[in-house]
C-alpha positions in Angstrom: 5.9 17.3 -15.8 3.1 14.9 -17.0 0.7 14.2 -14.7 1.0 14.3 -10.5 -2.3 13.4 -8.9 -2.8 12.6 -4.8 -5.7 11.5 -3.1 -6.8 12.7 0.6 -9.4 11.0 2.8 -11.4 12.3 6.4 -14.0 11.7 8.5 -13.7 15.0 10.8 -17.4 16.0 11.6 -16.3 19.6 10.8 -17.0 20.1 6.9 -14.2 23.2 6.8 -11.9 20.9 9.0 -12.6 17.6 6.9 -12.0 19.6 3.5 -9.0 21.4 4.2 -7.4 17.5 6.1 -8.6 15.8 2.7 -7.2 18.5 0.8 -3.8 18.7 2.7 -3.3 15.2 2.2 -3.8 14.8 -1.2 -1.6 17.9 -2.1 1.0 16.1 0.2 0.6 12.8 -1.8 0.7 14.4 -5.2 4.0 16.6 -4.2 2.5 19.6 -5.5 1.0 23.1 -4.1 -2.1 24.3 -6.4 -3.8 21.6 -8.4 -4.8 22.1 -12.0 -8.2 20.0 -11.2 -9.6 18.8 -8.1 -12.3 15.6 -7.9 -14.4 15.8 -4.6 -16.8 12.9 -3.4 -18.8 12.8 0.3 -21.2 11.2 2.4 -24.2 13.0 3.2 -23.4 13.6 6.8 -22.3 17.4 5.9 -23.0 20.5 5.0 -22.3 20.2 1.3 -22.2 23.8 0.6 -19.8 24.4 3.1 -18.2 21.1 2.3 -17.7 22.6 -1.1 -16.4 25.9 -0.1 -13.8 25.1 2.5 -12.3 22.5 -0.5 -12.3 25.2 -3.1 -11.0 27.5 -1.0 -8.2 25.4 0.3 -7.5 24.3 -3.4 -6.9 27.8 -5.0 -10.6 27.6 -6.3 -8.9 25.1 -9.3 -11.9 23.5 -11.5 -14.1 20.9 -9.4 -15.9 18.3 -10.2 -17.5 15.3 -8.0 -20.7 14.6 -6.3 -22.3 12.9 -3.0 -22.3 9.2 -2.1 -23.4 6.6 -0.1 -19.8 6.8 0.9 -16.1 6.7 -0.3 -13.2 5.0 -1.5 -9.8 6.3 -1.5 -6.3 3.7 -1.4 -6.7 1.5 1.1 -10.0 2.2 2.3 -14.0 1.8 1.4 -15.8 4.2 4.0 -19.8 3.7 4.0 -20.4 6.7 7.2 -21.9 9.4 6.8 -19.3 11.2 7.5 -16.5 10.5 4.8 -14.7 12.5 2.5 -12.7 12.2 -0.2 -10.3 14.8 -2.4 -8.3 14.1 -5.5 -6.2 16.7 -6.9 -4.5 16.7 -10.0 -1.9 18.8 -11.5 -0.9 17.8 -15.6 0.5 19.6 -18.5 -0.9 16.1 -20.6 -4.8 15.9 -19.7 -7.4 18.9 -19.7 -11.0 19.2 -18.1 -13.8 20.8 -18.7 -16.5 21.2 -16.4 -20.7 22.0 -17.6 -23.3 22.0 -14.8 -27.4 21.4 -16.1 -29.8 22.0 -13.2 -32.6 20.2 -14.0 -35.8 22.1 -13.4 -38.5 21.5 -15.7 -36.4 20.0 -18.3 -37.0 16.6 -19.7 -33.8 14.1 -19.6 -33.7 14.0 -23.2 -33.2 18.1 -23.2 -30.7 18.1 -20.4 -28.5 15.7 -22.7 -29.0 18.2 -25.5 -27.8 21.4 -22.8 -24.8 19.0 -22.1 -24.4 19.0 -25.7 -24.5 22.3 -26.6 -22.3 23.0 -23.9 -19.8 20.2 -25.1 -19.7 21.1 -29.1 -17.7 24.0 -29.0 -14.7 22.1 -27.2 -14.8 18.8 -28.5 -12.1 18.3 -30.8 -9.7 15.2 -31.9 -8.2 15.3 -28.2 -11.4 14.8 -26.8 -10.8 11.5 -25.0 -14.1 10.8 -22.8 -16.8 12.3 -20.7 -16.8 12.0 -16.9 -21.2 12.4 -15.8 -23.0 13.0 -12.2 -26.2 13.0 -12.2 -29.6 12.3 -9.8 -30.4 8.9 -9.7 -33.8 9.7 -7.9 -35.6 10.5 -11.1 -32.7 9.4 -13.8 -34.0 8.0 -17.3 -30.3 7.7 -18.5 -31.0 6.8 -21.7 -33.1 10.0 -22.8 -29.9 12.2 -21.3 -27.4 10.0 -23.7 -29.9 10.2 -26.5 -30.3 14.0 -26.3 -26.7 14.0 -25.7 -25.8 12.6 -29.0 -28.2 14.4 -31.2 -27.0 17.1 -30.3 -23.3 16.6 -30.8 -23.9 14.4 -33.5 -20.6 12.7 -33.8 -19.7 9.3 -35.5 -18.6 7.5 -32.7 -20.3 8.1 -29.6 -17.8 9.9 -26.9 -17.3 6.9 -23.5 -19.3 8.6 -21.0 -18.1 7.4 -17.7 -19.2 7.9 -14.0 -22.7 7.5 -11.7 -26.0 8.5 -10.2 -25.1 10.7 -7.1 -25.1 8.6 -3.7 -27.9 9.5 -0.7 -28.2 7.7 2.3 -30.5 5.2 3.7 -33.8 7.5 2.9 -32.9 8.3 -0.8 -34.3 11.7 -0.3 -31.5 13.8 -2.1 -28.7 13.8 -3.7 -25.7 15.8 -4.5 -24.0 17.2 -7.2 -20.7 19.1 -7.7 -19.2 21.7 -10.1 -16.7 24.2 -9.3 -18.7 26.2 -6.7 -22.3 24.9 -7.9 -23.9 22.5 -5.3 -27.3 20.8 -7.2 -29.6 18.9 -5.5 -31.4 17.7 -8.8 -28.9 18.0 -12.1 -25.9 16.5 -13.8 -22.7 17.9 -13.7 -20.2 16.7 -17.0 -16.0 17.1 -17.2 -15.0 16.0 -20.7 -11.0 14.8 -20.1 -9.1 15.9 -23.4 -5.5 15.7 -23.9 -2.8 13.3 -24.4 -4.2 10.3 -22.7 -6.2 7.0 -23.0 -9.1 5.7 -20.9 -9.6 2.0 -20.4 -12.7 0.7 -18.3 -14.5 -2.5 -17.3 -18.0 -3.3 -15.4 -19.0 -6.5 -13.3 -21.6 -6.9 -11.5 -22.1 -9.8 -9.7 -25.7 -10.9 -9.6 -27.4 -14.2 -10.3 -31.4 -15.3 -11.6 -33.3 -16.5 -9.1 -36.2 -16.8 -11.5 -37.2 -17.7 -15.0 -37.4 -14.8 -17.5 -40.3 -12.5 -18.2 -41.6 -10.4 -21.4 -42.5 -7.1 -20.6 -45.6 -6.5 -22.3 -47.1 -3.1 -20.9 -44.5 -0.3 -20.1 -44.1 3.7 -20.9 -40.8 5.5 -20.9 -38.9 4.1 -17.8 -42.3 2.4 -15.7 -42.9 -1.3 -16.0 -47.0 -1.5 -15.8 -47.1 -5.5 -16.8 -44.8 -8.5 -17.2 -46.2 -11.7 -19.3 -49.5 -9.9 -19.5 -50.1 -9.6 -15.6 -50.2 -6.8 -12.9 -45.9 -6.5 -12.5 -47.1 -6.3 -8.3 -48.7 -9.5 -9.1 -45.2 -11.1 -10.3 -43.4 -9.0 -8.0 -45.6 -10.7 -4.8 -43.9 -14.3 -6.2 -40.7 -12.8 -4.8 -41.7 -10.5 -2.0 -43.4 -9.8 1.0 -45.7 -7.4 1.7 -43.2 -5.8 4.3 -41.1 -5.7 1.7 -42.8 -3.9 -0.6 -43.9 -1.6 2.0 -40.2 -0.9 3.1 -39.3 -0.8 -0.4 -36.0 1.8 0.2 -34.2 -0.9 2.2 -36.1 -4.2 0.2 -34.4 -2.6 -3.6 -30.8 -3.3 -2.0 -30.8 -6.6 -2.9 -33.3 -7.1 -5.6 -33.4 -6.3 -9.0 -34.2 -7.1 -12.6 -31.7 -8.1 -15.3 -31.7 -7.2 -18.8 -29.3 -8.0 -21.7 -28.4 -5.0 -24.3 -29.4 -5.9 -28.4 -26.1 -7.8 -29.3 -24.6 -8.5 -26.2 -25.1 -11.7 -24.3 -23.6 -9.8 -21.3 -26.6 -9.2 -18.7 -27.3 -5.8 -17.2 -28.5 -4.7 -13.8 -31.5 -2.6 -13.4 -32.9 -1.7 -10.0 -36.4 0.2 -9.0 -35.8 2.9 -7.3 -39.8 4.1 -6.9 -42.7 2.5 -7.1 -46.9 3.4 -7.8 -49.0 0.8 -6.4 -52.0 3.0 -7.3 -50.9 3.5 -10.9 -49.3 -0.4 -11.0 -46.0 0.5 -11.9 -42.4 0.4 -11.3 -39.8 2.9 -12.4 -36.3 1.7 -13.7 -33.4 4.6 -14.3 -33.5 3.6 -18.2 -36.2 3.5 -20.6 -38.0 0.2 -21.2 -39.2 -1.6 -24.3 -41.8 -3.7 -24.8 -41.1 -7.5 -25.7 -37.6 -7.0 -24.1 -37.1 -10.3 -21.6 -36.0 -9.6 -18.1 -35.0 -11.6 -15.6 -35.5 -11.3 -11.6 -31.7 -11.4 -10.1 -29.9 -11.3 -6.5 -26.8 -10.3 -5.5 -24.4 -13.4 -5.1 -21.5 -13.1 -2.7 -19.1 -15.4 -4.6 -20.0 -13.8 -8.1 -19.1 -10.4 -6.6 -15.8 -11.8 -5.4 -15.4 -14.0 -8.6 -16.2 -11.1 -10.8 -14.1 -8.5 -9.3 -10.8 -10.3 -9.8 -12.3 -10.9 -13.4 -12.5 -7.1 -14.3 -9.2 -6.4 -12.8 -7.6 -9.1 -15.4 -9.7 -7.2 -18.2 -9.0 -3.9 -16.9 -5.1 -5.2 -16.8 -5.1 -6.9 -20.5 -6.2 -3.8 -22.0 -3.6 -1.5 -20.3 -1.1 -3.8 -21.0 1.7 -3.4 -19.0 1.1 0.2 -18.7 0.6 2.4 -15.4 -2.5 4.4 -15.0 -2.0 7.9 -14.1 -5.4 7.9 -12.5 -7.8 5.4 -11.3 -11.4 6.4 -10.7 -14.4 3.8 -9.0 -18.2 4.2 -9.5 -19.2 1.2 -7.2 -23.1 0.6 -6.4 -23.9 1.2 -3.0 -25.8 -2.2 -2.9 -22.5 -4.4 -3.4 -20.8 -2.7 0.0 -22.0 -3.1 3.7 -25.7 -4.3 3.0 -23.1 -7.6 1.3 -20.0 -7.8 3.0 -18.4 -7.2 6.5 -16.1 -4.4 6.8 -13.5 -6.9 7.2 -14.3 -9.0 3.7 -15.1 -5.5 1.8 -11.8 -4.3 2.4 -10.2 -7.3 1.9 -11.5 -7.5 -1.4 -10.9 -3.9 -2.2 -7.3 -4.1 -1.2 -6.5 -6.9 -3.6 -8.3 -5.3 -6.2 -6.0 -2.4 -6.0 -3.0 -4.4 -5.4 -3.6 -6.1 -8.7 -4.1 -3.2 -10.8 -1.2 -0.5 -9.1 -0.9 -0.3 -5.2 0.8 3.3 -6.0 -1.8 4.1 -8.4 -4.4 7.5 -7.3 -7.3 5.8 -6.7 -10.9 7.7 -5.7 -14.1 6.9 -5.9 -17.6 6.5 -4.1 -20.6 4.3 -3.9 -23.3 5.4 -5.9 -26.9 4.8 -6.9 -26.0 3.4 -10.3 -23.0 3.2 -12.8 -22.0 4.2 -16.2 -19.8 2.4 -18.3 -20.0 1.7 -22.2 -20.7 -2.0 -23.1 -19.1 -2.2 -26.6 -19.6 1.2 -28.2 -23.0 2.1 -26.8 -22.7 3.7 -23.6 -24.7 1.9 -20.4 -26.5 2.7 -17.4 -26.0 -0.4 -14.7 -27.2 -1.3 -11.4 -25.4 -3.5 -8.7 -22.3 -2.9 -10.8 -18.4 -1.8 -10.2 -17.0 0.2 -12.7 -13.0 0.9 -13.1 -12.0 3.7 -15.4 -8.2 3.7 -16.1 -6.6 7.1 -17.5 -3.5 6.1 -18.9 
């Protein structure tokens, strides 16, 4: 058999109505009757509860995995409303998933890496191939979830975790996340894909310095307190407007900082999604060292463009010739319609999935941030597309 996969999209109002015309169209694309695994992503326009429910339901109550977004993308289109849905649904006798959900609570990030973990070890074996993660990117310090994550399973090369901070809307209130019939609000859900497969992925991200770099000199865990020994506000004000910085949910959309990794020259996106002007810090989704350089960065139109075609032609040199049985895309919400019309987003969309397989299953949504390894350390990125290819 191998491995038949379909993808359904719709905007119906109705949650049990837009579920069951997803679902029904990506059972009719795949050519098959009860999936072995279904992948759900959505806007926050419903009900996701219900959302949930009515796509279980109309899916036999196979395994689930997915979360919300600040919309979706499915073949042929890139939805940003707030009332978009999106179903993949996969039957294989080749791959295997296995879903964990970790409500947060009062748990640090470093111990819900090491619940992941725990949950993980006893089904990680040679076939283990990588692990798909949704989490909240409202209060995210990624790199304390990967570090608890890896003490705990404790393997010699770290596992490619794939996938991106749930998507909100224009408020970033809540987010969303999905496993089988669990609907969390603050936690990371985890599939780990084993079987007979490959993964393949690449990241761009498309933003440009509009600054010269700074040293952060005064930080604790993921909050930036000083850069060059001064206030970061004071720095910040170089760049932005006291309206901005009061409207600082729509102002983050196109401003961020940019990092690069120890032994990579690559940079990396970081956004600030809150802010203390009474304590004098900023917050980034990762943890921040002292003495690391950072640079101020924009989005760039023609580096977005220029950079997509890029990652399909490394996306394409590593698979080689090959088909993907699956493509899946984690692409910020900040590189959609706050950038491009409707009419130049889906023009680029469309050639980026003409040049990797226009008959490839291809699903995914726009998020709050990405996740893609750079070398063999996995990464948290901002402002970034990410393409994973299972193959």
């Amino acid at each position: 058999m191998g491995t038949l996969a379909g993808v359904g999209i719709s905007h119906d109002r109705h949650p049990v109505r837009a579920a069951q015309a997803a679902v029904d169209q990506a059972l009719k694309a795949a050519g098959i009757t009860q999936p072995d695994f279904v992948w759900l992503f959505a806007s926050l326009g419903y009900a996701p509860e219900k959302l949930v429910a009515a796509v279980r339901a109309a899916t036999g109550h196979a395994p689930l995995i997915g979360c919300s977004g600040q919309g979706v993308i499915a073949q042929g289109e890139t939805d940003e409303s707030s009332f978009s849905v999106s179903v993949m649904v996969i039957q294989s006798d080749e791959l295997r998933f296995t879903n964990y959900a970790v409500p947060h609570a009062d748990l640090s990030f470093e111990q819900v890496g090491k619940t992941i973990g725990q949950q993980l070890a006893p089904t990680i074996d040679e076939a283990a191939i990588a692990l798909f993660l949704f989490t909240d990117g409202l209060t995210l310090n990624f790199d304390r979830l990967a570090a608890g994550l890896q003490s705990t399973l404790n393997l010699s090369q770290p596992l490619p975790i794939l996938g991106g901070a749930s998507g909100s809307d224009a408020e970033m209130q809540v987010t969303y996340q999905f496993c089988d019939d669990q609907v969390l609000t603050e936690g990371t859900v985890v599939s780990l894909l084993s079987g007979q497969a490959q993964v393949a992925w690449s990241s761009n991200h498309g933003c440009v310095p509009i600054g010269t770099a700074y040293e952060i000199t005064k930080a604790d865990g993921n909050l930036i307190y000083e850069l060059d020994h001064r206030p970061v506000f004071e720095v910040l004000r170089q760049y932005l407007t006291e309206t901005d910085i009061e409207q600082w949910n729509r102002m983050i959309v196109s401003f961020c900082f940019g990092l690069t990794m120890p032994g990579h020259a690559d940079m990396t996106i970081r956004y600030l999604p809150r802010k203390d002007e009474v304590a004098g810090c900023v917050m980034l989704q990762t943890e921040v060292q002292e003495g690391t350089r950072i640079w101020v960065m924009r989005r760039d139109q023609a580096a977005i463009v220029q950079g997509t075609a890029q990652l399909a032609q490394d996306l394409n040199q590593q698979l080689q010739g090959r088909t993907p049985k699956i493509v899946l895309q984690f692409d910020c919400y900040g590189r959609g319609r706050s950038v491009f019309t409707e009419q130049q987003k889906q023009t680029m969309q469309t050639q980026l999935q003409q040049d990797i397989g226009p008959a490839v299953p291809w699903m995914g949504f726009y998020s709050h941030g990405e996740i893609a390894p750079i070398g063999a350390q996995n990464a948290f990125h901002n402002y970034t597309l990410v393409l994973a290819a299972i193959y």
